[in-house]
PDB file of N, CA, C and O in Angstrom, chain B, residues numbered from 101:
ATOM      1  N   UNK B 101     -35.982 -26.026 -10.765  1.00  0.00           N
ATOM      2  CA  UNK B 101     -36.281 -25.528  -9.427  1.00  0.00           C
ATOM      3  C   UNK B 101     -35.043 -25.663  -8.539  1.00  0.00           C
ATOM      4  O   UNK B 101     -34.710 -24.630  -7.958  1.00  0.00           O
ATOM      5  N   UNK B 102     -34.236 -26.859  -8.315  1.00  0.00           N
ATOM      6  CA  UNK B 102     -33.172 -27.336  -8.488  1.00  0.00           C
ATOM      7  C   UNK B 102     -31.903 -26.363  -8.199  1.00  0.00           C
ATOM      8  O   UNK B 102     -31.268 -26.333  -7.145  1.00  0.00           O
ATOM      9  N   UNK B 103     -31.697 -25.668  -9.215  1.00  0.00           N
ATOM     10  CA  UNK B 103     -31.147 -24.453  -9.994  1.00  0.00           C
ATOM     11  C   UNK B 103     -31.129 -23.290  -9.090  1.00  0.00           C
ATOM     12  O   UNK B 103     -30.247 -22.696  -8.470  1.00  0.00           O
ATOM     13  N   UNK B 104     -32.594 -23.148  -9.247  1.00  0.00           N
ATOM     14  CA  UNK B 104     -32.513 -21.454  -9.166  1.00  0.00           C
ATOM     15  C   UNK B 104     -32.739 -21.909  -7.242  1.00  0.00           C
ATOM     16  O   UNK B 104     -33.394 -20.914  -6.930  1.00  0.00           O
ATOM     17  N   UNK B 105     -32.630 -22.570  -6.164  1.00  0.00           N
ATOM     18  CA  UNK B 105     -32.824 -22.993  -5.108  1.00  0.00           C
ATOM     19  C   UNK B 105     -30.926 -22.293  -4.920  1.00  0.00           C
ATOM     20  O   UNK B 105     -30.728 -21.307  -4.211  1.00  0.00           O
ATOM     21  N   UNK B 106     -30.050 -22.821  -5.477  1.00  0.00           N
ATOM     22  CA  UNK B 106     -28.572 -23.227  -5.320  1.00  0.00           C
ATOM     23  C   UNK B 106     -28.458 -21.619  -5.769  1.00  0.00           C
ATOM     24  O   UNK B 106     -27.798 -20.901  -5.018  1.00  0.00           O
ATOM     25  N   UNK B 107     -28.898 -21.182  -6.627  1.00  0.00           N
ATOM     26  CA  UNK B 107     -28.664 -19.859  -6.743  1.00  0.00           C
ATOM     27  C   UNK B 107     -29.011 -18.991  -6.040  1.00  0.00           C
ATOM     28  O   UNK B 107     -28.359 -17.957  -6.187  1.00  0.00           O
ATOM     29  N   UNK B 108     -29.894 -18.959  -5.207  1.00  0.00           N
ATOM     30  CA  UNK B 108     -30.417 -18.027  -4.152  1.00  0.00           C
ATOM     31  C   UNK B 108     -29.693 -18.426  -3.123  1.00  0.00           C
ATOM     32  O   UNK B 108     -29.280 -17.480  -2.452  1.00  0.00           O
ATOM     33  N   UNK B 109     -29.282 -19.811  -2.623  1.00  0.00           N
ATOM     34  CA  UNK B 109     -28.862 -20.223  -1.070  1.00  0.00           C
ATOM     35  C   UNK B 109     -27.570 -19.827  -1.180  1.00  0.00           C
ATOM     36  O   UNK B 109     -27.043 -19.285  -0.209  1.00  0.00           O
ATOM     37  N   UNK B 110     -26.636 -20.089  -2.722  1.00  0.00           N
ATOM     38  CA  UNK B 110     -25.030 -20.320  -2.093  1.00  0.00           C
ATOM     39  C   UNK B 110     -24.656 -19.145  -3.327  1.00  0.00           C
ATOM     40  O   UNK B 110     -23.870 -18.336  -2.832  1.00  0.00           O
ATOM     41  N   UNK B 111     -24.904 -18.870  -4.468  1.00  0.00           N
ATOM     42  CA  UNK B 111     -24.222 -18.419  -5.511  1.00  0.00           C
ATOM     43  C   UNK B 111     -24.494 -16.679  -4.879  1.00  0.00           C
ATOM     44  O   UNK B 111     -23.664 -15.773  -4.810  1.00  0.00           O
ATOM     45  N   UNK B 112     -25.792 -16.670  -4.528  1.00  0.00           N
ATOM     46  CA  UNK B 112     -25.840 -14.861  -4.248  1.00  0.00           C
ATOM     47  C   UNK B 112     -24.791 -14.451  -3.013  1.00  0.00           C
ATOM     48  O   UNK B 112     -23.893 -13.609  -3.017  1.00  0.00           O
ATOM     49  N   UNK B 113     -25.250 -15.391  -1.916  1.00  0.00           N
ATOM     50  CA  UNK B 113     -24.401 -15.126  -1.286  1.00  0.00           C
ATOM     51  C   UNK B 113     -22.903 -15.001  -1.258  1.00  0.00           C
ATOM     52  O   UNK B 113     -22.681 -13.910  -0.734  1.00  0.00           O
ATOM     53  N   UNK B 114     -22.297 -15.313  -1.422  1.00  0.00           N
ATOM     54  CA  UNK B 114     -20.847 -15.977  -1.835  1.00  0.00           C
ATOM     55  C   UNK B 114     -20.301 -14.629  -2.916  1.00  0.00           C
ATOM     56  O   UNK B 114     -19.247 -13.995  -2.959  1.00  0.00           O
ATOM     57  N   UNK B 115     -21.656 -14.565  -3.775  1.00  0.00           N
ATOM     58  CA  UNK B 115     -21.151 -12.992  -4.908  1.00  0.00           C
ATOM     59  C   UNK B 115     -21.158 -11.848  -3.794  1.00  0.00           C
ATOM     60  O   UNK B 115     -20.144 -11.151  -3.802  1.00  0.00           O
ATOM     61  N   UNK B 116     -22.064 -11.554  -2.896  1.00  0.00           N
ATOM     62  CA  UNK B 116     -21.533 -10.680  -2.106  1.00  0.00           C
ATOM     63  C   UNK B 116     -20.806 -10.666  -1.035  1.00  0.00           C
ATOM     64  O   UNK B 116     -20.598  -9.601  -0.454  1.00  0.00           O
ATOM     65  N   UNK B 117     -20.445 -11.498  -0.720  1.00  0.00           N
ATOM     66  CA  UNK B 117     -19.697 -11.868  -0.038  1.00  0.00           C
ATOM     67  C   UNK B 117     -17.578 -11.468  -0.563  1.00  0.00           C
ATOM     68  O   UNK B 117     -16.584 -11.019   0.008  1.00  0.00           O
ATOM     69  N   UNK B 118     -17.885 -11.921  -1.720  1.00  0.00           N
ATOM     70  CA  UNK B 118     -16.645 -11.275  -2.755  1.00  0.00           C
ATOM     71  C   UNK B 118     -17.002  -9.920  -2.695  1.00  0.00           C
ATOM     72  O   UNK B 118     -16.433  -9.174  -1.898  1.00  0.00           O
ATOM     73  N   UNK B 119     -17.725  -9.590  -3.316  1.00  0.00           N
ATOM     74  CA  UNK B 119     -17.496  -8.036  -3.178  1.00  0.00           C
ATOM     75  C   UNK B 119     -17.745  -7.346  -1.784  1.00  0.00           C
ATOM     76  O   UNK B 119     -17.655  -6.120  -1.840  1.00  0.00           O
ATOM     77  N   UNK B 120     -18.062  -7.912  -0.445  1.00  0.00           N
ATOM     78  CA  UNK B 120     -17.820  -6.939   0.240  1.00  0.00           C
ATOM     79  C   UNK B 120     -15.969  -7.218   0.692  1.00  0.00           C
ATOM     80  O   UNK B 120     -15.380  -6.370   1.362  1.00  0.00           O
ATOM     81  N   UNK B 121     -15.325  -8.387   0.246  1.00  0.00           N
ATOM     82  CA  UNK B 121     -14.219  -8.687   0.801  1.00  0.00           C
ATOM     83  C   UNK B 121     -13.577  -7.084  -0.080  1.00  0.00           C
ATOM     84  O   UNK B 121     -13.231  -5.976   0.330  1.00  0.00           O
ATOM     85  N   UNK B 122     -13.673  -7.736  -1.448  1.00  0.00           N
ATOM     86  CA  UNK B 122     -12.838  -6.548  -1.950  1.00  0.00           C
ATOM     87  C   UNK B 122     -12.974  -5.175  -2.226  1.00  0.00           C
ATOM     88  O   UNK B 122     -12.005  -4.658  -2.783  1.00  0.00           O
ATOM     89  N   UNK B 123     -14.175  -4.285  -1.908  1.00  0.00           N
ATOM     90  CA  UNK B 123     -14.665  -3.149  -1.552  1.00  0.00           C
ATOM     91  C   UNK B 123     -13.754  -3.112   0.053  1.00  0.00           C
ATOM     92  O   UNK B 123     -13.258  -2.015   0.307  1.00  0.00           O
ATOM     93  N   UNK B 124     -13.536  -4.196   1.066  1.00  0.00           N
ATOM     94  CA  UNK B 124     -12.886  -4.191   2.153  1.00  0.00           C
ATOM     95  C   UNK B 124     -11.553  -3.885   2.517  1.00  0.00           C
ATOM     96  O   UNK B 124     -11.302  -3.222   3.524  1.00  0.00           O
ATOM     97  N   UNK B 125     -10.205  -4.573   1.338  1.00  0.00           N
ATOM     98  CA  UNK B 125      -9.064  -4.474   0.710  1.00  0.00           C
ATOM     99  C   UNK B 125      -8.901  -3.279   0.178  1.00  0.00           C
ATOM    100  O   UNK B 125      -7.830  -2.727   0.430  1.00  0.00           O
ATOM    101  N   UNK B 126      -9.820  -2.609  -0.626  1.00  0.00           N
ATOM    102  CA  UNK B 126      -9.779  -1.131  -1.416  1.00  0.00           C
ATOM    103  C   UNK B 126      -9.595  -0.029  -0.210  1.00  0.00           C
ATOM    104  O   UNK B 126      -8.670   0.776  -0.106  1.00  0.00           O
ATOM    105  N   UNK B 127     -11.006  -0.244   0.902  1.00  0.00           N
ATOM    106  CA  UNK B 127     -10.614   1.176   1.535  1.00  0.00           C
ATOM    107  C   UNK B 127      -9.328   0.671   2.603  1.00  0.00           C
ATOM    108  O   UNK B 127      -9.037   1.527   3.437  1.00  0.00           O
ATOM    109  N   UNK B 128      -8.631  -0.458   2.660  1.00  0.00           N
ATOM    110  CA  UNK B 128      -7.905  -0.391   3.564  1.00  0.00           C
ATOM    111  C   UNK B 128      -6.377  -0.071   2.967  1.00  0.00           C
ATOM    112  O   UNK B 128      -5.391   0.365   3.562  1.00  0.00           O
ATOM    113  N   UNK B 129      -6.475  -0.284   2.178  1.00  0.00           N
ATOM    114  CA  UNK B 129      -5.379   0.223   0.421  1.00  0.00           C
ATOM    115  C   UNK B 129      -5.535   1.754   0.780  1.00  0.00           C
ATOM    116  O   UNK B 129      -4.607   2.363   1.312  1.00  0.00           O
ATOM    117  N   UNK B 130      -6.379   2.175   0.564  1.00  0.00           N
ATOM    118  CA  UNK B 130      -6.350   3.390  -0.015  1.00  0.00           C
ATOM    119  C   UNK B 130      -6.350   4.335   1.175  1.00  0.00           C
ATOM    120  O   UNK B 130      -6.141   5.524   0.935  1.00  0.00           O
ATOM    121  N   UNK B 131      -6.612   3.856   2.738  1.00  0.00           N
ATOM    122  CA  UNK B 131      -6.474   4.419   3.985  1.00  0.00           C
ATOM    123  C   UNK B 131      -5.009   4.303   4.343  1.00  0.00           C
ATOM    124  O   UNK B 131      -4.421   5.269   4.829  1.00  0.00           O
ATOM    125  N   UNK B 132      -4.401   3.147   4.118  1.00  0.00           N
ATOM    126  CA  UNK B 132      -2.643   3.078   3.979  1.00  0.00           C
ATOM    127  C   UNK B 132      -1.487   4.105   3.196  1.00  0.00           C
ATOM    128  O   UNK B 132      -0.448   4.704   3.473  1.00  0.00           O
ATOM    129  N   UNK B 133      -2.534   3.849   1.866  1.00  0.00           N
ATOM    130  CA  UNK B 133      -1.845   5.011   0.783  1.00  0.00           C
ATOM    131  C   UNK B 133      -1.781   6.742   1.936  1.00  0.00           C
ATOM    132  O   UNK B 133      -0.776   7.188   2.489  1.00  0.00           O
ATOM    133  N   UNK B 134      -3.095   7.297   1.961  1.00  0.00           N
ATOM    134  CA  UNK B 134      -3.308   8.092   2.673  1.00  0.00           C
ATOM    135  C   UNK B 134      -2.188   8.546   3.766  1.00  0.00           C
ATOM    136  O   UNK B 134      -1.393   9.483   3.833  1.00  0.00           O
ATOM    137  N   UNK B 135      -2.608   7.081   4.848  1.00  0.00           N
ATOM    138  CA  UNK B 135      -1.566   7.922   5.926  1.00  0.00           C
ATOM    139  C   UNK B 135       0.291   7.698   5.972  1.00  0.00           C
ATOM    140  O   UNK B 135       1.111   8.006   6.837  1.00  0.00           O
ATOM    141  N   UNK B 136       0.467   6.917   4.401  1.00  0.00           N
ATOM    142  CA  UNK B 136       1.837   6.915   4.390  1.00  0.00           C
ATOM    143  C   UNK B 136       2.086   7.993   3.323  1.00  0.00           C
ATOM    144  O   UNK B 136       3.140   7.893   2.695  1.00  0.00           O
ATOM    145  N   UNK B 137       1.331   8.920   3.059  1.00  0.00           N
ATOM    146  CA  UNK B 137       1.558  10.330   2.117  1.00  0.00           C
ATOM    147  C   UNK B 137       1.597  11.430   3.376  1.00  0.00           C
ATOM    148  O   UNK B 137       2.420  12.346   3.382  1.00  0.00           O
ATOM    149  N   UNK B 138       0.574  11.229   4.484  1.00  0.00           N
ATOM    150  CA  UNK B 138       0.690  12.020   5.679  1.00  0.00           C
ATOM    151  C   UNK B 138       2.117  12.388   6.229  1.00  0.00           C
ATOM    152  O   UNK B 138       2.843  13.369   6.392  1.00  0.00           O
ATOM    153  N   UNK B 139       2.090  10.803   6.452  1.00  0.00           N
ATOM    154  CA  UNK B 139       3.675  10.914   7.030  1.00  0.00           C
ATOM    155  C   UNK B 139       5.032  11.258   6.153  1.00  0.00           C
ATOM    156  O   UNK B 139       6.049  11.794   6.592  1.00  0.00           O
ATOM    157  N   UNK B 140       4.768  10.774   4.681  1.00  0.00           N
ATOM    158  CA  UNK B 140       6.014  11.091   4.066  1.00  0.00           C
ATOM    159  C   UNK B 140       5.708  12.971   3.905  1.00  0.00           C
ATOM    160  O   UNK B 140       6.618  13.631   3.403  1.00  0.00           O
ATOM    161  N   UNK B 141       4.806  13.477   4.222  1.00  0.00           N
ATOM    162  CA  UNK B 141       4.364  15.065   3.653  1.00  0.00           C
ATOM    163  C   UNK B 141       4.862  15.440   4.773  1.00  0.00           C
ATOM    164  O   UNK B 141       5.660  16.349   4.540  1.00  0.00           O
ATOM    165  N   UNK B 142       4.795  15.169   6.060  1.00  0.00           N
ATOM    166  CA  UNK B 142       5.208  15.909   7.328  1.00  0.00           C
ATOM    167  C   UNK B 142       5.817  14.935   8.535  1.00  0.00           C
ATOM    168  O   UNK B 142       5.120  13.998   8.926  1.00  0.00           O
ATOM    169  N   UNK B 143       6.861  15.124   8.997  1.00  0.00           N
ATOM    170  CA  UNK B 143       7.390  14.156   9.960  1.00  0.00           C
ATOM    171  C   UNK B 143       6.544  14.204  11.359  1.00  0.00           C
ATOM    172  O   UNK B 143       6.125  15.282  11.782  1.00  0.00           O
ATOM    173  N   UNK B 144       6.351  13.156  11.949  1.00  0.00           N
ATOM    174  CA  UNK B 144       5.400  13.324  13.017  1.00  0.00           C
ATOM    175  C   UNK B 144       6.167  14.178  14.026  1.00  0.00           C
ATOM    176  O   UNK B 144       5.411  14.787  14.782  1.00  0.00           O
ATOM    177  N   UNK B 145       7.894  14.447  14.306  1.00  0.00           N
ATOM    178  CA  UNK B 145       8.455  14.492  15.394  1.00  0.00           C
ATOM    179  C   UNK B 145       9.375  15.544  14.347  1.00  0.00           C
ATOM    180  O   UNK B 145      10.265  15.052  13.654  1.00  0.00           O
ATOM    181  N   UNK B 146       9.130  16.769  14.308  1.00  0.00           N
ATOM    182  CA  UNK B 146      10.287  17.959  13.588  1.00  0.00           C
ATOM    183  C   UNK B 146      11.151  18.180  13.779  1.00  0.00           C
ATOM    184  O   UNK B 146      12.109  18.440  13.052  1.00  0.00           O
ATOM    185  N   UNK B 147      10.921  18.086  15.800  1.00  0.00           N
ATOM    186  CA  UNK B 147      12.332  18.253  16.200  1.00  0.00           C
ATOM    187  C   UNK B 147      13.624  17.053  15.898  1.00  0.00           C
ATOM    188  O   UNK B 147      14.825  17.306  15.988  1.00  0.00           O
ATOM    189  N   UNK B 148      13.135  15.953  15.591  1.00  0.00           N
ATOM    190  CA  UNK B 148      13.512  14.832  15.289  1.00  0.00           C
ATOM    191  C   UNK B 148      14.050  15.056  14.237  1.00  0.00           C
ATOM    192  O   UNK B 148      15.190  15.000  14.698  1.00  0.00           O
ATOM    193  N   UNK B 149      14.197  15.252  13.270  1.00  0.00           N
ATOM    194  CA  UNK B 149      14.656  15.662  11.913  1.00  0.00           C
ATOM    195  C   UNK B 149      16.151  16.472  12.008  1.00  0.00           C
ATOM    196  O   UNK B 149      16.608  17.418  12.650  1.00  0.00           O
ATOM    197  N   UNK B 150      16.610  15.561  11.021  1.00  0.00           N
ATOM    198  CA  UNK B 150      17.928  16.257  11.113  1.00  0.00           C
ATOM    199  C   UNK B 150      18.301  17.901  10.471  1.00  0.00           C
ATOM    200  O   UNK B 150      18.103  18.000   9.260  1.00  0.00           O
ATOM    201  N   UNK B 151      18.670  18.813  10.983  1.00  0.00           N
ATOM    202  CA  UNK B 151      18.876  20.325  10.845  1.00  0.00           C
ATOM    203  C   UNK B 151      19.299  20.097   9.224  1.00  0.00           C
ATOM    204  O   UNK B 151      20.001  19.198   8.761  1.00  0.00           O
ATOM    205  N   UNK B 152      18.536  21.383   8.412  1.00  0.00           N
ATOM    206  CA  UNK B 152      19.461  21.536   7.057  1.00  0.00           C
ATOM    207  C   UNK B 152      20.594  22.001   6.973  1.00  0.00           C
ATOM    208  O   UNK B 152      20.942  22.759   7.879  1.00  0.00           O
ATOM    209  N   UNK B 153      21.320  21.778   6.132  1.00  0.00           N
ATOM    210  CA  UNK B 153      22.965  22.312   5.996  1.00  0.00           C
ATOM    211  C   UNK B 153      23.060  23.093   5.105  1.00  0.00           C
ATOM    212  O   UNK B 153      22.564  22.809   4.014  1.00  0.00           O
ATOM    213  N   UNK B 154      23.766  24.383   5.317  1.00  0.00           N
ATOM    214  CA  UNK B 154      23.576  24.893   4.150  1.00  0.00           C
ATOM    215  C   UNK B 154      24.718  24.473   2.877  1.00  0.00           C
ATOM    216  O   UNK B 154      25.878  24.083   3.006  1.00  0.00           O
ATOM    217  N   UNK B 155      23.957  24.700   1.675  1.00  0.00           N
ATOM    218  CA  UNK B 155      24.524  24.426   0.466  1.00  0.00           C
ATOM    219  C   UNK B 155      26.295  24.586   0.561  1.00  0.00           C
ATOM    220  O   UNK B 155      27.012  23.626   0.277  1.00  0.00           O
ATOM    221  N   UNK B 156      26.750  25.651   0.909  1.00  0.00           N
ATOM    222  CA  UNK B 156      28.150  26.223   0.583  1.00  0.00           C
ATOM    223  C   UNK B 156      28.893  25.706   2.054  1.00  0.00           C
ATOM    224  O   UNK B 156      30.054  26.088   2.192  1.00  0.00           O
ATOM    225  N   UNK B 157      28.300  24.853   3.176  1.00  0.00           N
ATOM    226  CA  UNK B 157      29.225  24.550   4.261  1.00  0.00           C
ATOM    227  C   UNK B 157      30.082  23.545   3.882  1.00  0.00           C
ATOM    228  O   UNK B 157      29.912  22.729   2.976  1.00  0.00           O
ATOM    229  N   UNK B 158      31.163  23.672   4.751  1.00  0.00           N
ATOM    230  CA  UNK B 158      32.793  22.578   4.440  1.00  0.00           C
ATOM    231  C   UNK B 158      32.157  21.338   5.235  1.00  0.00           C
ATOM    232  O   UNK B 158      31.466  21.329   6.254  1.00  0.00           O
ATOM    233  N   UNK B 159      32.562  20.438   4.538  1.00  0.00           N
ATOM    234  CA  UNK B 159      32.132  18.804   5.076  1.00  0.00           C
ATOM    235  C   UNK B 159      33.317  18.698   6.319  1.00  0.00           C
ATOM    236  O   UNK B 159      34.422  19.235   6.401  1.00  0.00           O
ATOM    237  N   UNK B 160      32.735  17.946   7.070  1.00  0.00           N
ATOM    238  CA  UNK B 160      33.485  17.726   8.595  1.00  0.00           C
ATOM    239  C   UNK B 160      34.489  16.736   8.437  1.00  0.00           C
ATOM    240  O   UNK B 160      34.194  15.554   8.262  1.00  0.00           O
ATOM    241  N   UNK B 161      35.498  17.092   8.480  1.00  0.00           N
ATOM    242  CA  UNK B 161      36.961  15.808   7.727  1.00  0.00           C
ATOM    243  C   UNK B 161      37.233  15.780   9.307  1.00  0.00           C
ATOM    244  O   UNK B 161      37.365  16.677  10.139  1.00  0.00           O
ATOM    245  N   UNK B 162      37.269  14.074   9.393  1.00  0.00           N
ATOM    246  CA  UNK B 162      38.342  13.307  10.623  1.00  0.00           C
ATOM    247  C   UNK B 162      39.121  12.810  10.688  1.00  0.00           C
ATOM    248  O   UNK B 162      39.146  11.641  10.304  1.00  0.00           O
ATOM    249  N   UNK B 163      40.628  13.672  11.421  1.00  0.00           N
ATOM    250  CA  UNK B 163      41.571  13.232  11.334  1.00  0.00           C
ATOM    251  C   UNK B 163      41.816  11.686  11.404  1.00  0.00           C
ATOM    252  O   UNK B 163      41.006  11.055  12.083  1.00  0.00           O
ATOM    253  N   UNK B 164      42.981  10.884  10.699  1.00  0.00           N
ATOM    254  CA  UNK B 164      42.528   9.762  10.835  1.00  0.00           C
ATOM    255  C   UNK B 164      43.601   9.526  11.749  1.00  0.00           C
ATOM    256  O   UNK B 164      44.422  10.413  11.983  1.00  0.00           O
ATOM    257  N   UNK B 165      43.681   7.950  12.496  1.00  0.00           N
ATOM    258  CA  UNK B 165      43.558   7.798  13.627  1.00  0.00           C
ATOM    259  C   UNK B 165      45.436   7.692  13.463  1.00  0.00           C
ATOM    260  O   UNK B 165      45.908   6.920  12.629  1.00  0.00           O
ATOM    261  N   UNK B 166      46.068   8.286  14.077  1.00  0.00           N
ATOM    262  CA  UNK B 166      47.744   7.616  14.448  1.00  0.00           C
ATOM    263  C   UNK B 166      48.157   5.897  14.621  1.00  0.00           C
ATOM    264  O   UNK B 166      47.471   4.969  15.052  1.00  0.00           O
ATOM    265  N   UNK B 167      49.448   5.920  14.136  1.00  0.00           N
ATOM    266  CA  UNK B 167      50.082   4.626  14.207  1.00  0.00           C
ATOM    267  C   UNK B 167      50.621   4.952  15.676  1.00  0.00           C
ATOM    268  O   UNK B 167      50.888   6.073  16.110  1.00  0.00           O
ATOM    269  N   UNK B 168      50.715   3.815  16.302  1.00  0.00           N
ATOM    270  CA  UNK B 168      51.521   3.949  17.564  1.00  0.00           C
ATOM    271  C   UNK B 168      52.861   3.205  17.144  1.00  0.00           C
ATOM    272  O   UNK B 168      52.751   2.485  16.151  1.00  0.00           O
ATOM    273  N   UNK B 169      53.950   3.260  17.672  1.00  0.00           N
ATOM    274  CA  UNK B 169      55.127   2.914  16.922  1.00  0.00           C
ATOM    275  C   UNK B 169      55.528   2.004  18.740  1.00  0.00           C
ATOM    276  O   UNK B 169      55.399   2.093  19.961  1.00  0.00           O
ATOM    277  N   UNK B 170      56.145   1.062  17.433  1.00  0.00           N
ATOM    278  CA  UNK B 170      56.537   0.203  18.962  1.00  0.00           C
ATOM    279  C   UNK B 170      58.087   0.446  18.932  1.00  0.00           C
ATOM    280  O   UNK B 170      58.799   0.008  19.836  1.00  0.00           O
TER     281      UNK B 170
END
């Protein structure tokens, strides 16, 4: 009697109690996954984004800086 008392008061509880934690962890996993595919799929701010270049443009060379001569 003993037994099945400890099993109803602490063991059931406690089992759901685990599974609502980790059913809890899953959708918050999988709501993260989600909106970091959102964002890597489309930038929130476009204009923000740096302009494409096209394939065949000359890279921007800077002169380098002069010696001053004493």
């Amino acid at each position: 009697a003993f037994a099945d008392v400890l099993y109803r008061l602490i063991e059931q509880p406690f089992i759901k109690l685990g599974r609502h934690i980790v059913t809890t962890r899953q959708t918050r996993r999988k709501t993260r996954q989600t909106a970091q595919t959102a964002q890597t799929a489309a930038p929130a701010d476009a204009s923000a984004a740096e302009p494409a270049r096209h394939p065949t443009a000359e890279p921007v060379t800077v002169p380098p800086a002069q010696a001053t001569g004493s």
